[in-house]
C-alpha positions in Angstrom: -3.8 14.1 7.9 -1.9 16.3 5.3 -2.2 13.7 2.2 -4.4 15.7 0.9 -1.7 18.2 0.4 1.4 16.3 0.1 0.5 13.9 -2.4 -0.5 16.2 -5.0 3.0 18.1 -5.0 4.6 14.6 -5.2 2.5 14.0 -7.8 3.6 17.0 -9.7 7.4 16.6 -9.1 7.0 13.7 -10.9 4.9 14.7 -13.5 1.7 12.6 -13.3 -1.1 14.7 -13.9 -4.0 15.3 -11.7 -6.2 13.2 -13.5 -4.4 9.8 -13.1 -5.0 9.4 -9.2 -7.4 9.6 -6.4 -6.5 10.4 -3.2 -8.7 8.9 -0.3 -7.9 9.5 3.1 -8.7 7.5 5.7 -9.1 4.2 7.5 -9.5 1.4 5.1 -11.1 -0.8 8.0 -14.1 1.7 7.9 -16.9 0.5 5.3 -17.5 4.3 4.3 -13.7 4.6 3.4 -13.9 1.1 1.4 -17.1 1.9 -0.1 -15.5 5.0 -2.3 -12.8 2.8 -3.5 -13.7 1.2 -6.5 -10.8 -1.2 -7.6 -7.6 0.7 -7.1 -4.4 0.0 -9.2 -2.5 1.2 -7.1 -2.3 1.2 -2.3 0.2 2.9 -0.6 1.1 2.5 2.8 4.1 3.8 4.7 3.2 3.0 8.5 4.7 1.0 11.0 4.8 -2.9 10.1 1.9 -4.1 12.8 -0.4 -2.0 11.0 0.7 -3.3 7.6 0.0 -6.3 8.6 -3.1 -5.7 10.2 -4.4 -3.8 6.9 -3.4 -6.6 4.9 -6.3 -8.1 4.3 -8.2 -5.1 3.2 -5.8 -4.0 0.8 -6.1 -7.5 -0.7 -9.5 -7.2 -1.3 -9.4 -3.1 -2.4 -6.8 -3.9 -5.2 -8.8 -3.8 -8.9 -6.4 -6.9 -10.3 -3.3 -9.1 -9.9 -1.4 -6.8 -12.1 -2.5 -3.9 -8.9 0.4 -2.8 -6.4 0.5 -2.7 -3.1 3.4 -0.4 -1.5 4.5 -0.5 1.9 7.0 1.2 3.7 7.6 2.3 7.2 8.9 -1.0 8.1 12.4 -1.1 10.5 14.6 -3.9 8.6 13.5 -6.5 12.2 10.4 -6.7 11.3 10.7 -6.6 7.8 10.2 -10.7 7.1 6.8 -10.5 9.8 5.6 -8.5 6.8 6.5 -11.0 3.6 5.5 -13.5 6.0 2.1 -11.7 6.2 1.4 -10.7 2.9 2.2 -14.1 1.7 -0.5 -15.7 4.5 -3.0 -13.2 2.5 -2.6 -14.4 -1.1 0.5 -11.5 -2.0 3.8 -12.0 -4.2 6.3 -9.5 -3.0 8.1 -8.3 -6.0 11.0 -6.3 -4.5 12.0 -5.4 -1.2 14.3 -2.8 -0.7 16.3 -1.4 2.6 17.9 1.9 3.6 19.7 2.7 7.1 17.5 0.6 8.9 14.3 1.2 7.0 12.4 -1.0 4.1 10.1 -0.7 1.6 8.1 -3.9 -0.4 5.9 -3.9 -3.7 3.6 -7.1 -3.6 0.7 -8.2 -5.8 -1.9 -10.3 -5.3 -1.4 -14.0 -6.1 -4.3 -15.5 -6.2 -7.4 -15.0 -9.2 
């Protein structure tokens, strides 16, 4: 509920100006949410890893290209290959993974055309 807030100031501490991102909050299941996203370079996600998974396939199809990111974290280190496993059902190529204390973070890109 605070993105609207937080993600600015992150933005700022590492210097990308206001004009290089959008931030949309909301549910990306919702068609009104979707329907303000025109191709996005860029997803970010850092929930729990049954709702990555369930939000898989619309991130899929929000991404603008293959050369798009998807970012998910939130994800305890158990349940870590559910997600790979998931993105990979969907048509994703997980770039890196990366774990700390007991908590992981994936990049991923879409595989297909």
């Amino acid at each position: 509920p605070n993105a609207n807030e937080i993600v600015p100031e992150n933005m700022s501490l590492n210097g990308i100006p206001d004009d290089k991102y959008e931030v949309i909050v909301g549910d990306i299941l919702e068609r009104e949410v979707c329907d303000k996203i025109d191709g996005a370079d860029v997803v970010v996600a850092n929930i729990m890893a049954d709702v990555i998974i369930m939000l898989t396939p619309a991130v899929k199809n929000l991404l603008k290209n293959r050369e798009s990111v998807f970012i998910a974290s939130g994800i305890i280190s158990e349940r870590l290959d559910d997600v790979v496993a998931a993105l990979e059902k969907n048509s994703f190529a997980v770039d890196k993974t990366r774990e700390m204390n007991g908590w992981c973070v994936l990049t991923a890109r879409r595989a297909d055309n």
